[in-house]
C-alpha positions as CSV (number, residue, x, y, z in Angstrom):
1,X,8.6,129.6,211.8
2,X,7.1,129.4,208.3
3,X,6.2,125.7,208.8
4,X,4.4,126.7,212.0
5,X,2.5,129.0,209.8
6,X,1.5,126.7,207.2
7,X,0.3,124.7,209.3
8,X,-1.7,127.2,211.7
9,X,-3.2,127.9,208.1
10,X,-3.9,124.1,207.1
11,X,-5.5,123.8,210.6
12,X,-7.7,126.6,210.1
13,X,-8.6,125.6,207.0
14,X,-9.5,122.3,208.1
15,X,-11.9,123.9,210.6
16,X,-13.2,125.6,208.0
17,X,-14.2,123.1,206.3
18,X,-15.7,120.6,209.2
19,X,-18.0,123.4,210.2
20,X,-19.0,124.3,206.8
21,X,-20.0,120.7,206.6
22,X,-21.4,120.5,209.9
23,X,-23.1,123.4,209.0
24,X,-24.6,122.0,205.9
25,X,-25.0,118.6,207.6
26,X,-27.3,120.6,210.4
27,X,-29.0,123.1,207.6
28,X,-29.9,120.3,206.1
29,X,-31.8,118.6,208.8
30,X,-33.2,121.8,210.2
31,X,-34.8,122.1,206.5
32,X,-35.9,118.2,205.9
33,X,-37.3,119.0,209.8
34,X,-39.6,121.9,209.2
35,X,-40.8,120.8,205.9
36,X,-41.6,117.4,208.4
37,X,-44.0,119.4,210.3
38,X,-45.8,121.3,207.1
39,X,-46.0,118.4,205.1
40,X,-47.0,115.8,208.3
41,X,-49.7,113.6,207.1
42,X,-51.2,112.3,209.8
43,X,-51.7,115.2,211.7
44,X,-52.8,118.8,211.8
45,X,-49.9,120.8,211.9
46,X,-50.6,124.3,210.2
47,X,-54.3,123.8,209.4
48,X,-52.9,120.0,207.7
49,X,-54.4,116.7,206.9
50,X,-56.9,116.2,210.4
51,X,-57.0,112.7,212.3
52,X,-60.3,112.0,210.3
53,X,-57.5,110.6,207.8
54,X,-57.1,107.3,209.5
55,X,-60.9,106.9,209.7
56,X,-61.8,107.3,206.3
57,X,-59.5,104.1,205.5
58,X,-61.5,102.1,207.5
59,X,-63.9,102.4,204.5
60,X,-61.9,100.5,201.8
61,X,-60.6,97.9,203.9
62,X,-64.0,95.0,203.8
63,X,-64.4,94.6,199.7
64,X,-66.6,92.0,200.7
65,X,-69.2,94.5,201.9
66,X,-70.9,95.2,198.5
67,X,-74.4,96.2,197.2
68,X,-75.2,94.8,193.8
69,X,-77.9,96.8,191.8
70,X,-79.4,94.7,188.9
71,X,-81.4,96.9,186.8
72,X,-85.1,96.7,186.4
73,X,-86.4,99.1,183.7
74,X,-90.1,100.0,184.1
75,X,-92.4,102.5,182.5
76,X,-90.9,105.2,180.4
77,X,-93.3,107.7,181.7
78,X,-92.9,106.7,185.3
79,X,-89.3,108.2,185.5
80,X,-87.9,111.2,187.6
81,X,-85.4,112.5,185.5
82,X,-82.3,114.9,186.0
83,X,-79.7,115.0,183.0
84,X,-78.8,111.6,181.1
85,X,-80.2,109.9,184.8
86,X,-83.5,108.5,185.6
87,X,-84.8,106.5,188.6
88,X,-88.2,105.2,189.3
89,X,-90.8,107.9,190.3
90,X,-91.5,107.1,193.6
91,X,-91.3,110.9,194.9
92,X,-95.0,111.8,193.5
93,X,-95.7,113.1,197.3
94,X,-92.6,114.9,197.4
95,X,-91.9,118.6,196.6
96,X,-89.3,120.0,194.3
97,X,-87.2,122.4,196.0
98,X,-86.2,125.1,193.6
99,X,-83.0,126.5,192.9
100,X,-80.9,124.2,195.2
101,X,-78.2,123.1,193.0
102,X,-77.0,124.0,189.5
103,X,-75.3,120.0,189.5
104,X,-78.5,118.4,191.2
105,X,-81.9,118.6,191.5
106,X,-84.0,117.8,194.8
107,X,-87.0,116.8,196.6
108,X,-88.7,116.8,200.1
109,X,-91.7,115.0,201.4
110,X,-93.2,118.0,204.1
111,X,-94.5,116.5,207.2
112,X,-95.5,119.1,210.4
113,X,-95.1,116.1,212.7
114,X,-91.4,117.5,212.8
115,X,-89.8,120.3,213.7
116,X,-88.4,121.8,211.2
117,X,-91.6,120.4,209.2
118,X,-89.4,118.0,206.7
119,X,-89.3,113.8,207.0
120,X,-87.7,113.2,204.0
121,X,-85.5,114.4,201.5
122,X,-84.3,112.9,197.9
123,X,-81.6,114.4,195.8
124,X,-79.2,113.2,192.5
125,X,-76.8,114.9,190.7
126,X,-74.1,114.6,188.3
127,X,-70.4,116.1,189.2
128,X,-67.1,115.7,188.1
129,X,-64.8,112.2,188.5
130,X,-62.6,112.0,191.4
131,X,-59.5,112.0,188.8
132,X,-60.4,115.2,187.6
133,X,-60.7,116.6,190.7
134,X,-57.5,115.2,191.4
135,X,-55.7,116.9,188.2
136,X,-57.2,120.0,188.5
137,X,-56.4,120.8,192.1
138,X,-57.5,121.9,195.7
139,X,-57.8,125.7,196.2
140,X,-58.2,125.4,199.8
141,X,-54.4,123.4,200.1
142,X,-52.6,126.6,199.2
143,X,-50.6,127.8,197.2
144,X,-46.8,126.2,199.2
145,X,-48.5,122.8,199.1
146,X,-49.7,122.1,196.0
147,X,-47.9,120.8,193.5
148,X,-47.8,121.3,190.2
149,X,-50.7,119.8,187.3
150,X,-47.3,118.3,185.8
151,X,-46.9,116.7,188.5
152,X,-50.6,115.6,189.3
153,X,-51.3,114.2,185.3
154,X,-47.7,112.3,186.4
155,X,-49.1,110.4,189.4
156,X,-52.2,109.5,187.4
157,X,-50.5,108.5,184.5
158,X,-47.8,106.7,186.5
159,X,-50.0,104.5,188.2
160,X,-52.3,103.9,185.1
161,X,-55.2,105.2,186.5
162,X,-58.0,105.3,183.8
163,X,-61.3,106.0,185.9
164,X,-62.1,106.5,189.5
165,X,-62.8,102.7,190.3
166,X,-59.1,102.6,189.8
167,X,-58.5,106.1,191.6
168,X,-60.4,104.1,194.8
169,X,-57.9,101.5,194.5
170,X,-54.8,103.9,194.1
171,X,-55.8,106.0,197.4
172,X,-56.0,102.2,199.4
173,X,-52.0,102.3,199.0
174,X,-51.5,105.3,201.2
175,X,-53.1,104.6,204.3
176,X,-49.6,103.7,205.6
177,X,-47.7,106.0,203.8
178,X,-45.8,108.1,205.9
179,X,-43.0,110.5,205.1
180,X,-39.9,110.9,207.2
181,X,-36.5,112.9,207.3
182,X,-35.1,110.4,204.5
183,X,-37.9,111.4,202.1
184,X,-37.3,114.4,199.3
185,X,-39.1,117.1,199.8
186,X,-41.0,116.9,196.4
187,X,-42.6,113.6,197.4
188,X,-43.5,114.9,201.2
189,X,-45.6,117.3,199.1
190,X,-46.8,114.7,196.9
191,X,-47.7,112.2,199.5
192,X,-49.6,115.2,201.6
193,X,-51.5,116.5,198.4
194,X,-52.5,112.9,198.1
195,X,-53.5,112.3,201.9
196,X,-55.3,115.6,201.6
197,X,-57.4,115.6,198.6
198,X,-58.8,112.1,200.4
199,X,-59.3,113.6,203.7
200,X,-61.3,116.7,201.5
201,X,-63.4,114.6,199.2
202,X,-64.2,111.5,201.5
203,X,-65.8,111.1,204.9
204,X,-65.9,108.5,207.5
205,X,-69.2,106.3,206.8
206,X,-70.9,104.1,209.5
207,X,-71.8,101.8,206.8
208,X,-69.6,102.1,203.6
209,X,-70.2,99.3,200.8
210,X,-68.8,99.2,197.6
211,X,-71.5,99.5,194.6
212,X,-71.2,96.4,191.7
213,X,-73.2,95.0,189.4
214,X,-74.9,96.4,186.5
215,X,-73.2,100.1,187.7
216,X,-69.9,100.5,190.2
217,X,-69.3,102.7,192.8
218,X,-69.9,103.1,196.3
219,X,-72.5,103.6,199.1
220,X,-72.2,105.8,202.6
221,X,-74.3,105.3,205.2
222,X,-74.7,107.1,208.8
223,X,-77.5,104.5,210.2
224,X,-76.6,105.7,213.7
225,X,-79.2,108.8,212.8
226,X,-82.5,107.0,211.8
227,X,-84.5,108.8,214.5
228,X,-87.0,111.7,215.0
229,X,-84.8,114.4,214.8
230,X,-82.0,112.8,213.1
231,X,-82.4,111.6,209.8
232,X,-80.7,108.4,208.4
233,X,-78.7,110.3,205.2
234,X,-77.3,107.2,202.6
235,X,-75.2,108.1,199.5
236,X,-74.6,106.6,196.6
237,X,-72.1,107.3,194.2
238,X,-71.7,105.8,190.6
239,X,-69.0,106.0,188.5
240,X,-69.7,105.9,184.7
241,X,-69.1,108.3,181.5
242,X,-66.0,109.5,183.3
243,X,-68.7,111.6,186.3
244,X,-69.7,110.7,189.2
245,X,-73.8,110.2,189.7
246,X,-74.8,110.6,192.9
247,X,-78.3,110.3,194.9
248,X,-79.1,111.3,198.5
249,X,-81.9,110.1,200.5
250,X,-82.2,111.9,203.7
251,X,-85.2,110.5,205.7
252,X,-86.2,109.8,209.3
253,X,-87.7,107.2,211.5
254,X,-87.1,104.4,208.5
255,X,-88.5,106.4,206.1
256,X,-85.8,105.2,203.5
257,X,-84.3,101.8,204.7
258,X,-82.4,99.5,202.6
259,X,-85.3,97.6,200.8
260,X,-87.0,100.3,199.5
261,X,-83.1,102.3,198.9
262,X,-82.0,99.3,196.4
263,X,-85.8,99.0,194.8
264,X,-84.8,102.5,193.4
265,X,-81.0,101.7,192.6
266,X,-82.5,99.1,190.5
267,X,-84.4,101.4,188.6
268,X,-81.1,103.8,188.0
269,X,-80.1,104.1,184.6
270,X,-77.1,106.3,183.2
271,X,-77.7,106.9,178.9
């Protein structure tokens, strides 16, 4: 009779500890499963990273689509200056709009022919590099998916990242990165944090081309919207003196086209 008892006990015991496991096994997967969903890359789950992810890519992947600026300095006095940037003064018509931007300065060329009485607009700036950006966060993530500066100096340092040429070339690796139920939780937030600062500070361009020559960077470009009532907008972004310089031109029915875009790239120059 005792034997039988012992061994009732053993049994239960046994089942005690399968379902504990089971338990934990199940836990487990429930957890890895939900933190799937909130940290899911290549959706929007829970106001996440939009499908505007994949498009953005689509950017980096020609190299071979570059614009090369080779300086041409001209007259000291015939400069429009903002900060330690110049350009060519080719904006004499223009007017300065005032109080627009404590990081840029801008200009717009008034024409009633249009309805809202503007054909053109010019703007540069100065703002902060891409890998400061990076280190010092995104409010707008919250709080559960950040991760920690620690762990955003680590992933620069990590993967030697010195400037935000090389910042371009480190955001290239994770257009296939995707995390699954194998994947630690800490790197599904890394992963997303990464996915999601691109998907915040990039857009999808028409025409993207890679800046080179006597300054680096890039160039956006929405040609689709060189009309009447759309304006063509162009971007360019240079990185140098650990900033990004940037200059707009806005302008419609050809106003700005590409001859007259690089005849002022040119004239760029960053003390």
């Amino acid at each position: 009779m005792k034997k039988k008892v012992k061994r009732n006990k053993k049994n239960s015991n046994n089942k005690k500890i399968i379902l504990t496991f089971v338990f934990l096994v199940v836990g487990y997967f429930i957890y890895k499963g939900i933190n799937l969903m909130i940290y899911d890359i290549h959706s929007n789950y829970f106001g996440g990273v939009s499908s505007n992810y994949e498009d953005i890519y689509k950017n980096f992947e020609n190299e071979e689509n570059v614009l090369i600026i080779n300086q041409v300095k001209t007259n000291n006095n015939d400069y429009l200056k903002y900060k330690d940037m110049k350009v060519k003064d080719v904006f004499k018509e223009f007017k300065k709009i005032e109080d627009y931007d404590e990081n840029m300065i801008s200009y717009r060329l008034e024409d009633n022919d249009y309805k809202d009485g503007v054909k053109a607009n010019f703007s540069m700036g100065v703002s902060k590099s891409y890998v400061d950006m990076f280190i010092e966060g995104i409010e707008d993530i919250g709080k559960f998916r950040n991760i920690s500066i620690d762990d955003r100096k680590r992933i620069i340092k990590e993967n030697k990242i010195e400037n935000d040429l090389d910042f371009i070339k480190f955001i290239k690796k994770y257009k296939n990165v995707k995390n699954n139920i194998f994947t630690s939780v800490s790197k599904m937030k890394e992963n997303f944090y990464v996915a999601y600062f691109i998907n915040y500070n990039f857009y999808k361009s028409n025409d993207f081309r890679f800046v080179d020559g006597d300054y680096v960077g890039f160039m956006t470009n929405n040609i689709e919207n060189d009309n009447k009532y759309k304006p063509r907008l162009v971007e360019v972004v240079i990185f140098k003196n650990n900033k990004r310089y940037f200059l707009i031109f806005s302008g419609r029915n050809g106003y700005f086209n590409d001859n007259n875009i690089k005849e002022i790239l040119n004239s760029l120059v960053i003390d």
